[in-house]
DSSP file (Angstrom, degrees, kcal/mol; ACC not computed):
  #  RESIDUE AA STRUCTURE BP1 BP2  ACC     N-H-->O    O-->H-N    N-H-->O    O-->H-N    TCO  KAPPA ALPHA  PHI   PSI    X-CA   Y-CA   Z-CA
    1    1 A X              0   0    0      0, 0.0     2,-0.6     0, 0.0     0, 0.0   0.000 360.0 360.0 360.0 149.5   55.2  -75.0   70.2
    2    2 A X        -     0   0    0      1,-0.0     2,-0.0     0, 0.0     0, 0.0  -0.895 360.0-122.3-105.1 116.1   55.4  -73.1   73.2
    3    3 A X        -     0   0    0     -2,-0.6     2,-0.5     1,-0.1    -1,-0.0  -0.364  28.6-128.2 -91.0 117.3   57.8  -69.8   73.2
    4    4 A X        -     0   0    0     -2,-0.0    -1,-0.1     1,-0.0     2,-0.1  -0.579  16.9-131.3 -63.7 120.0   60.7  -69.8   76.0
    5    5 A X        -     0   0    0     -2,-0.5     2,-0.3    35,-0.1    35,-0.2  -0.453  19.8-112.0 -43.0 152.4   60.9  -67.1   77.9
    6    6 A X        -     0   0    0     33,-0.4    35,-2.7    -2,-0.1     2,-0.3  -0.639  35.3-117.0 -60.3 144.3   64.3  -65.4   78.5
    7    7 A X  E     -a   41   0A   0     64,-0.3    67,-0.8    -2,-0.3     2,-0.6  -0.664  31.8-162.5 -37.2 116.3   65.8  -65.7   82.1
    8    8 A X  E     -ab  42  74A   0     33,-3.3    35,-0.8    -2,-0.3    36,-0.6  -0.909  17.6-155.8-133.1 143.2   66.3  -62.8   83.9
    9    9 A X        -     0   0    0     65,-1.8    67,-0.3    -2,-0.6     2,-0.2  -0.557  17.7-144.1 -95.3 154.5   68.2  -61.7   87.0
   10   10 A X        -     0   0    0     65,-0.2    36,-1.7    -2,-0.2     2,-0.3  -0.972  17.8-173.4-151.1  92.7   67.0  -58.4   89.3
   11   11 A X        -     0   0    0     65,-2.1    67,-0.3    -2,-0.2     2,-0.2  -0.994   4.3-171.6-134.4 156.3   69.6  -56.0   91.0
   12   12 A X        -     0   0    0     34,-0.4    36,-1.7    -2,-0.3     2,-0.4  -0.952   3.0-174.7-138.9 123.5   69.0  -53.7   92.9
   13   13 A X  E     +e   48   0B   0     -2,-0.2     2,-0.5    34,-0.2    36,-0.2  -0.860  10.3 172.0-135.5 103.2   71.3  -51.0   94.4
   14   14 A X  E     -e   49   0B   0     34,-1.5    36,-2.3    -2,-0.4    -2,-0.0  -0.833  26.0-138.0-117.0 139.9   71.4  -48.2   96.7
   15   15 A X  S    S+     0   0    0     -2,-0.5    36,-0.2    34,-0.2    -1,-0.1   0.827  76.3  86.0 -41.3 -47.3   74.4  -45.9   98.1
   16   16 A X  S    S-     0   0    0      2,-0.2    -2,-0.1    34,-0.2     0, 0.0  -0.112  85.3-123.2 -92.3-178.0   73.6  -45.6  101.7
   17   17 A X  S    S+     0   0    0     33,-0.1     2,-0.3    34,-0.0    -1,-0.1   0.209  99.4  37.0-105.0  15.4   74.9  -48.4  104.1
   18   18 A X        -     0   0    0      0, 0.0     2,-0.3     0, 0.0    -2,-0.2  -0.981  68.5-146.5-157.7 146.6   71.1  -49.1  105.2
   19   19 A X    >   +     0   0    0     -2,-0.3     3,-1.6     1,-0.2    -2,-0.0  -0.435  35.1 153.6-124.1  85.0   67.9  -48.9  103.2
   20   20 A X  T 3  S+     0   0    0     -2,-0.3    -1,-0.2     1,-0.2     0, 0.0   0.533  73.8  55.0 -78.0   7.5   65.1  -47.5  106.0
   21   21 A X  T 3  S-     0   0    0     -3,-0.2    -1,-0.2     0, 0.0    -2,-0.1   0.204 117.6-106.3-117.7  33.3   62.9  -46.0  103.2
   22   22 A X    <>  +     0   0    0     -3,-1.6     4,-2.2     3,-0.1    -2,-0.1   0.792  60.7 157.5  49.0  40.3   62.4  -49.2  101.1
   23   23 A X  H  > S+     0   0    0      1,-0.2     4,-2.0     2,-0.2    -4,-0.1   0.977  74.8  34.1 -50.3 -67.5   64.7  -48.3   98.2
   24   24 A X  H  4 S+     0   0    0      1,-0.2     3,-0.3     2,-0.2     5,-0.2   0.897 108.9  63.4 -79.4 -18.4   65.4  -51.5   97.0
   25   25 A X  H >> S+     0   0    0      1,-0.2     4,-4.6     3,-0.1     3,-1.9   0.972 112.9  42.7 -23.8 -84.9   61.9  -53.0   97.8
   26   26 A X  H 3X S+     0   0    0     -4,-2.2     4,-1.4     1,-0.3    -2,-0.2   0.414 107.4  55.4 -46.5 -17.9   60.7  -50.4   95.3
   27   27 A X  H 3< S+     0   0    0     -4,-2.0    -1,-0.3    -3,-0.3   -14,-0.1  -0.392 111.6  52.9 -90.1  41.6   63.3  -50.8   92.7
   28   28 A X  H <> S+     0   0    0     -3,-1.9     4,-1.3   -16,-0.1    -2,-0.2   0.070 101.2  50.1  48.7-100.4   62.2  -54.4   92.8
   29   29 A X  H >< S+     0   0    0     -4,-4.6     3,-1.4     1,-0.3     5,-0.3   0.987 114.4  50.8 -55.0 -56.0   58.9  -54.1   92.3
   30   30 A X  G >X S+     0   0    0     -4,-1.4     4,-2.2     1,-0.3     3,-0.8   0.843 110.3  45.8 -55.8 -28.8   59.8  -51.8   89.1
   31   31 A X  G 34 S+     0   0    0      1,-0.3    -1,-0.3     2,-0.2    -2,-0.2   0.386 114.8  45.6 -96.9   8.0   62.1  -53.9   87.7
   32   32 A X  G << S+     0   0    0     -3,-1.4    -1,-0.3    -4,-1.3    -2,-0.1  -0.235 114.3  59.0-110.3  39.6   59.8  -57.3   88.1
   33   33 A X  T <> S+     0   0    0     -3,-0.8     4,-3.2     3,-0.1     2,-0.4   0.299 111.7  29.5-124.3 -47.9   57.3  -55.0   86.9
   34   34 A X  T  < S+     0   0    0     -4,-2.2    -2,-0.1    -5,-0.3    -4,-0.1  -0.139 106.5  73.6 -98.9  57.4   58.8  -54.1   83.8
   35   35 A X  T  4>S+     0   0    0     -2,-0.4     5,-2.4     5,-0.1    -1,-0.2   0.350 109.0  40.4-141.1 -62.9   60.7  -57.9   83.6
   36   36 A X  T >45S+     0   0    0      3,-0.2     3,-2.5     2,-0.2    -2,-0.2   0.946 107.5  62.5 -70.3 -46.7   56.6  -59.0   82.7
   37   37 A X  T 3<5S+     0   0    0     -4,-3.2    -1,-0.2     1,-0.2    -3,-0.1   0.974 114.2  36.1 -33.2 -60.8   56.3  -55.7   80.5
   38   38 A X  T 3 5S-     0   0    0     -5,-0.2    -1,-0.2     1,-0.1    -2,-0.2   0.394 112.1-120.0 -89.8  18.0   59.0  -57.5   78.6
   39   39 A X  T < 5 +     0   0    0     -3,-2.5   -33,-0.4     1,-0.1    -3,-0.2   0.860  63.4 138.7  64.1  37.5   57.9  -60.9   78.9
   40   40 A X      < -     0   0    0     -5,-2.4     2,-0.6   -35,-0.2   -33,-0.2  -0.495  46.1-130.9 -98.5 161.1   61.1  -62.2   80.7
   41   41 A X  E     -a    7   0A   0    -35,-2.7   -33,-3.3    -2,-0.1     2,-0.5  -0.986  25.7-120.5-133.4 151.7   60.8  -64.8   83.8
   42   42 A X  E     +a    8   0A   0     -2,-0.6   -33,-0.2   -35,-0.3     3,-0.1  -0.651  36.4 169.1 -71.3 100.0   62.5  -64.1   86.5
   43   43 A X        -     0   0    0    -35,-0.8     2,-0.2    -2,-0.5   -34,-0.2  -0.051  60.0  -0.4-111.7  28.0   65.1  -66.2   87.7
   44   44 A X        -     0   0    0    -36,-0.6     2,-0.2     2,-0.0    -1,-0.1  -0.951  54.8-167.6 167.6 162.0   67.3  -65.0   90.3
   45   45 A X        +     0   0    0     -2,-0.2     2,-0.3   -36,-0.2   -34,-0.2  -0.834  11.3 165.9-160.6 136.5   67.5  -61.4   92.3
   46   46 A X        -     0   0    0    -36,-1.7   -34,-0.4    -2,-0.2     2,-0.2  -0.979  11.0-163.9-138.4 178.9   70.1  -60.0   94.5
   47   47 A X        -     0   0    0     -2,-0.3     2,-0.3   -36,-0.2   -34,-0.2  -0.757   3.6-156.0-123.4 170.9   71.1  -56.2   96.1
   48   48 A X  E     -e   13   0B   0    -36,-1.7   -34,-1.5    -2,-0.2     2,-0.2  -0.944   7.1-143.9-136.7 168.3   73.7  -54.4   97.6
   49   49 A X  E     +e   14   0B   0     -2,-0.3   -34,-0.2   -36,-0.2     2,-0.1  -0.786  55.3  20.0-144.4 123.9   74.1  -51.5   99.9
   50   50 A X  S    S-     0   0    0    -36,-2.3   -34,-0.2    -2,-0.2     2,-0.1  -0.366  92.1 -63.1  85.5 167.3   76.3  -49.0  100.2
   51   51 A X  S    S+     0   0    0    -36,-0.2   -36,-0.1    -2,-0.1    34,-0.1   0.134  71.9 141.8 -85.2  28.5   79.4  -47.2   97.6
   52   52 A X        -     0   0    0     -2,-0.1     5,-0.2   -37,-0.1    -2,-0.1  -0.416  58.2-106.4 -55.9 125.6   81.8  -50.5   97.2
   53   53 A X    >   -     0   0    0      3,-0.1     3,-2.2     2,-0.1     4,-0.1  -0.294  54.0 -47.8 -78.0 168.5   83.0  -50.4   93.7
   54   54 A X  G >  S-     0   0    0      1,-0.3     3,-0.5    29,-0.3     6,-0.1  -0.028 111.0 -15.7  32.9-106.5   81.9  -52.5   90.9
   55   55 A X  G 3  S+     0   0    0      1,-0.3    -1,-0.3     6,-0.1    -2,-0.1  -0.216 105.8  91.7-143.2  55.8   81.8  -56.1   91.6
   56   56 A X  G <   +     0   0    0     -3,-2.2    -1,-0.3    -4,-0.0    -2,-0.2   0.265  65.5 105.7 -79.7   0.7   83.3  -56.3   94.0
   57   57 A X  S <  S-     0   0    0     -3,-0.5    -9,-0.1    -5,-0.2    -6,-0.0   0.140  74.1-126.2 -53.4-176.8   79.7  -55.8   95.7
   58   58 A X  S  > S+     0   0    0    -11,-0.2     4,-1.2     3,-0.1   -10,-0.1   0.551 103.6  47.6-119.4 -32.6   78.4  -59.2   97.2
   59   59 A X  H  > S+     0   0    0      1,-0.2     4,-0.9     2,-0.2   -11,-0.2   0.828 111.3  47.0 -81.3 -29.3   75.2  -59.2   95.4
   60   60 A X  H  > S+     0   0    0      2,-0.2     4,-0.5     1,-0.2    -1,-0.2   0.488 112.5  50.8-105.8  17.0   76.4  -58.4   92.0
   61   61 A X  H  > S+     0   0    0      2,-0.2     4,-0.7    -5,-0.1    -1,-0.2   0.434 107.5  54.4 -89.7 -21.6   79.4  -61.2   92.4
   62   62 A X  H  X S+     0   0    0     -4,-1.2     4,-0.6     2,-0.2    -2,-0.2   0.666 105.7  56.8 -91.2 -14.6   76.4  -63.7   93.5
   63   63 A X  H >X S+     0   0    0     -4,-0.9     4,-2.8     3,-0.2     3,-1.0   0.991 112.6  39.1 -52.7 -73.0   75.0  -62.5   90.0
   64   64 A X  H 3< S+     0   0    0     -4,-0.5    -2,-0.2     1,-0.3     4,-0.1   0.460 112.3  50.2 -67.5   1.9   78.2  -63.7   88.2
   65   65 A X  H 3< S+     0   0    0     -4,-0.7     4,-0.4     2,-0.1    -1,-0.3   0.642 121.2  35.6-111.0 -10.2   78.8  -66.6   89.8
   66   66 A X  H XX>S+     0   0    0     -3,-1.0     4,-1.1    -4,-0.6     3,-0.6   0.913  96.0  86.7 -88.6 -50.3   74.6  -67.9   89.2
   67   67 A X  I 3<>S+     0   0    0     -4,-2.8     5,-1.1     1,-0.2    -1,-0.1   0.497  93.4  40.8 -28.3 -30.8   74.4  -66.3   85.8
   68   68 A X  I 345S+     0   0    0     -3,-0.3     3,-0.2     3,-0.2    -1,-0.2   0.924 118.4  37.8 -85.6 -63.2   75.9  -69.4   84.4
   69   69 A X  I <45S+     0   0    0     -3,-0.6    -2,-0.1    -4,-0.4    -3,-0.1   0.988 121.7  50.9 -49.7 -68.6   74.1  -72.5   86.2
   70   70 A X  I  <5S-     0   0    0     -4,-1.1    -1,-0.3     1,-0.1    -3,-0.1   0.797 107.2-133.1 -44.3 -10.1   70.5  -70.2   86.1
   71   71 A X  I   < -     0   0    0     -5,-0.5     2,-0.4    -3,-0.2   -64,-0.3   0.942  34.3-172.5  47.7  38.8   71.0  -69.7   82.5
   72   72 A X      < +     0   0    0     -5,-1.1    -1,-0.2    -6,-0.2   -64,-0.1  -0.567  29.0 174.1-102.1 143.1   70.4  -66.2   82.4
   73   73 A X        +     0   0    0     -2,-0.4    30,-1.3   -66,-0.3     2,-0.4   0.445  62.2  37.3-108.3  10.9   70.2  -64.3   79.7
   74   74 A X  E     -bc   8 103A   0    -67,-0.8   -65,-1.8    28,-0.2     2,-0.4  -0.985  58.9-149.6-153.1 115.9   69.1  -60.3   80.7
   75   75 A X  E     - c   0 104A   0     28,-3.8    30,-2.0    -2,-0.4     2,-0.4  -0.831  13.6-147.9 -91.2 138.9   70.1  -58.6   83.6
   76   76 A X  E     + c   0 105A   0     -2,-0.4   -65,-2.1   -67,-0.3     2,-0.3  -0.873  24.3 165.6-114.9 144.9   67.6  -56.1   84.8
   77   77 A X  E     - c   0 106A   0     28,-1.9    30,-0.7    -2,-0.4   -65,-0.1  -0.997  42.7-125.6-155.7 172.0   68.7  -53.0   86.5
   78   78 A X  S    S-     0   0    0     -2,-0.3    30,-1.1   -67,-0.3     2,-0.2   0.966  90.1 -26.3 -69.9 -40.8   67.2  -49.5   87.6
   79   79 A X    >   -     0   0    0     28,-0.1     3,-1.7    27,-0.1     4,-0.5  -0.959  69.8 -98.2-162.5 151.0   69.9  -47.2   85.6
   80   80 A X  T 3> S+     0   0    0      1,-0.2     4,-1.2    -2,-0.2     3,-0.3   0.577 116.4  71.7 -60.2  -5.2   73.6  -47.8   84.6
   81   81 A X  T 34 S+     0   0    0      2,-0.2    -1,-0.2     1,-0.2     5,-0.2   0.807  90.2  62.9 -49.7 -60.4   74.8  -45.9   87.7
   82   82 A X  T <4 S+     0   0    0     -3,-1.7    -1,-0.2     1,-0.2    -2,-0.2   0.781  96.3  51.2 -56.6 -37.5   73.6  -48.9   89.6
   83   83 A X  T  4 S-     0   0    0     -4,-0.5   -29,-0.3    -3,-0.3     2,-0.3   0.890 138.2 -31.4 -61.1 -53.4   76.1  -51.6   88.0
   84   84 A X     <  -     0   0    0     -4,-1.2    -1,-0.2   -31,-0.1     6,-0.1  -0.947  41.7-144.6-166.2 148.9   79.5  -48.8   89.0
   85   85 A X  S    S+     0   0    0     -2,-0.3     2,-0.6    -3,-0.1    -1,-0.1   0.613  83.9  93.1 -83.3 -23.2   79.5  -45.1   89.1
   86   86 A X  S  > S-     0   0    0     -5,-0.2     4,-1.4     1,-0.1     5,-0.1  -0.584  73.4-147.5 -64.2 119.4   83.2  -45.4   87.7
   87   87 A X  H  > S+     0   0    0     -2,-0.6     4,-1.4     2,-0.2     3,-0.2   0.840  94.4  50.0 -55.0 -33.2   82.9  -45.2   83.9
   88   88 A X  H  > S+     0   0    0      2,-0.2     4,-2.0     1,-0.2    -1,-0.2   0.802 112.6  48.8 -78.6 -39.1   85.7  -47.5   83.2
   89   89 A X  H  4 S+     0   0    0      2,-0.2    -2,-0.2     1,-0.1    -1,-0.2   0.588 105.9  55.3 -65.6 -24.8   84.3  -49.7   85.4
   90   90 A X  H >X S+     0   0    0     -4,-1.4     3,-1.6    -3,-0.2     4,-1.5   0.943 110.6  46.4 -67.3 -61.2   80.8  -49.4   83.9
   91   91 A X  H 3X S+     0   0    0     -4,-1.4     4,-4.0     1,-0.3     5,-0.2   0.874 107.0  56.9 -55.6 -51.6   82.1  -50.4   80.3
   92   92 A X  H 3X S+     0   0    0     -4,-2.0     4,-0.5    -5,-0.2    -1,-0.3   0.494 103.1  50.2 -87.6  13.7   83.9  -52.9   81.4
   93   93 A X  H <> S+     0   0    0     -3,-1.6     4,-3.0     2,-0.1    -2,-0.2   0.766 116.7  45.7 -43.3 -75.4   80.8  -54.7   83.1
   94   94 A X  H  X S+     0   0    0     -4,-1.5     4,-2.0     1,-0.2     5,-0.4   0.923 112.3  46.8 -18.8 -71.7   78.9  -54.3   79.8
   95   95 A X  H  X S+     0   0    0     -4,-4.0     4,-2.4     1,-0.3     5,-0.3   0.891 111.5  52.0 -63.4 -51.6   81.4  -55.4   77.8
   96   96 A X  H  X S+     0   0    0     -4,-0.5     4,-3.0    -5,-0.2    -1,-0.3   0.848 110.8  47.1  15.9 -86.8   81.8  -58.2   80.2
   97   97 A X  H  X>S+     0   0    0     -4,-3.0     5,-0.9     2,-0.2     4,-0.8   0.990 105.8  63.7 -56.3 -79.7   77.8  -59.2   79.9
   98   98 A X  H  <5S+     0   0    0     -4,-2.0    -1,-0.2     1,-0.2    -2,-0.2   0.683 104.6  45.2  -5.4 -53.8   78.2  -59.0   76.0
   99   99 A X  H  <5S+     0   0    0     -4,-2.4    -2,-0.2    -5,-0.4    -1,-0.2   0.964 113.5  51.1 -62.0 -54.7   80.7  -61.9   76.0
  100  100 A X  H  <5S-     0   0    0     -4,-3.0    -1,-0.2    -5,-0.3    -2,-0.2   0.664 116.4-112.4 -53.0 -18.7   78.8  -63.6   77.9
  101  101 A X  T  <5 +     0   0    0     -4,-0.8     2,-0.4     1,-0.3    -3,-0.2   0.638  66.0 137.2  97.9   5.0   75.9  -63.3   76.3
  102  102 A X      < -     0   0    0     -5,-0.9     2,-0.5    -8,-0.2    -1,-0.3  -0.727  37.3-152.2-119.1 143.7   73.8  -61.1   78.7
  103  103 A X  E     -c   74   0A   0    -30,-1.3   -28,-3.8    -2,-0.4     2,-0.4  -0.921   9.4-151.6-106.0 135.0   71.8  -58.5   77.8
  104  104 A X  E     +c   75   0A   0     -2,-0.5     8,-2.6     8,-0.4     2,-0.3  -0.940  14.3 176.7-135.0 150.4   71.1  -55.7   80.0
  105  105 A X  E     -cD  76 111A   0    -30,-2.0   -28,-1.9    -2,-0.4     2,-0.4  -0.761  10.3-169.6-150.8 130.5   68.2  -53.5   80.2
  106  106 A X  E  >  -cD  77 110A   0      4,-2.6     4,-4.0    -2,-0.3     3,-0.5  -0.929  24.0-139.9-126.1 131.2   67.2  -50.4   82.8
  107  107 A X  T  4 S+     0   0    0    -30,-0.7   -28,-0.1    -2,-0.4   -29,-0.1   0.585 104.6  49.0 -84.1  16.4   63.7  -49.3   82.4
  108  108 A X  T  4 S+     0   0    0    -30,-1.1    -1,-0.2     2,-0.2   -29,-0.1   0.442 124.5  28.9-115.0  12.9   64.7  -45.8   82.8
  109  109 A X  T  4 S-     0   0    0     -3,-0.5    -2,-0.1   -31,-0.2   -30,-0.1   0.349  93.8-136.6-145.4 -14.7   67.7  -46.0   80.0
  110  110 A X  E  < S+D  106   0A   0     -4,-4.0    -4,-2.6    -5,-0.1    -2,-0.2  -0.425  71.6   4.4  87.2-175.2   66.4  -48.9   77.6
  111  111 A X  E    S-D  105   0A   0     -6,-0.2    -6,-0.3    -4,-0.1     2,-0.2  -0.479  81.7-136.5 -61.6 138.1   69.7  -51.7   76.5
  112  112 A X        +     0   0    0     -8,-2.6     2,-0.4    -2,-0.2    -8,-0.4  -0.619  32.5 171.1 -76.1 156.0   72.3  -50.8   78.3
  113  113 A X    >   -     0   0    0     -2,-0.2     3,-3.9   -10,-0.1     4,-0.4  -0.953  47.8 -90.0-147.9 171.2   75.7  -50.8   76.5
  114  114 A X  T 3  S+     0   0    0     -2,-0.4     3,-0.1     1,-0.3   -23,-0.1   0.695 121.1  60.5 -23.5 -30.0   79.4  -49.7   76.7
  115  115 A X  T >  S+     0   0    0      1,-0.2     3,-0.6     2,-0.1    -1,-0.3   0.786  90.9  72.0 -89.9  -8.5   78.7  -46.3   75.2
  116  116 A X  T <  S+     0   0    0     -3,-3.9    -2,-0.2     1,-0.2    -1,-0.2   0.889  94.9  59.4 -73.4 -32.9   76.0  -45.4   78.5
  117  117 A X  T 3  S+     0   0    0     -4,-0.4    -1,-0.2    -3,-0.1   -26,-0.1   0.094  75.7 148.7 -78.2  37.5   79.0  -45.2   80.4
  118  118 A X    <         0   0    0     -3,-0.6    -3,-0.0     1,-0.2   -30,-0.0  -0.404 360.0 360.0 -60.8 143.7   80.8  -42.4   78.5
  119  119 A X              0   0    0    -32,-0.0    -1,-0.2   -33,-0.0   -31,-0.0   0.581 360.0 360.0-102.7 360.0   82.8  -40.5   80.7
């Protein structure tokens, strides 16, 4: 019998309103890098750019509104910073993804959860 993969989704998030030094390329390529590390397949990706909070972002609302149909079950991201710089706003993403069923995972921070955004 053949072992499913998990699903996983890829955002990618930088502050400034342009990315001319190939930020999110390169946060990309690390997180599909370490997506195979962890044996995940890769079903979806999107970014934003620039400080809009949470998700109200356009790429990480086209995350919640595919998460369901893709059936994905791990959100990859670089560091919890990238999901909201607000703490309140961070937790309550997590806790969010929890219900849902979504796991999410930063290679520089491991599972994320509600307590990484402590203020």
């Amino acid at each position: 019998m053949e072992h499913k993969k998990k699903k996983a989704w890829i955002y990618t998030h930088i502050d400034a309103p342009e990315d001319s030094h190939g930020a999110l390329k390169k946060q990309y390529g690390q997180l599909n890098t370490y997506g195979e590390q962890l044996g995940l397949e890769i079903a979806g990706c999107s970014s934003d750019m620039g400080g809009e909070a949470g998700a109200e972002r356009p790429g990480l609302q086209f995350f919640l509104e595919e998460k369901e149909n893709r059936e994905i079950e791990v959100l990859l991201v670089l560091d919890s910073a990238r999901l909201s710089r607000d703490q309140k706003q961070c937790r309550k993403f997590l806790l969010g993804m929890k219900k849902s069923g979504i796991q999410v995972f930063s290679p520089l921070e491991g599972m994320l959860v509600a307590s990484h955004c402590q203020e």
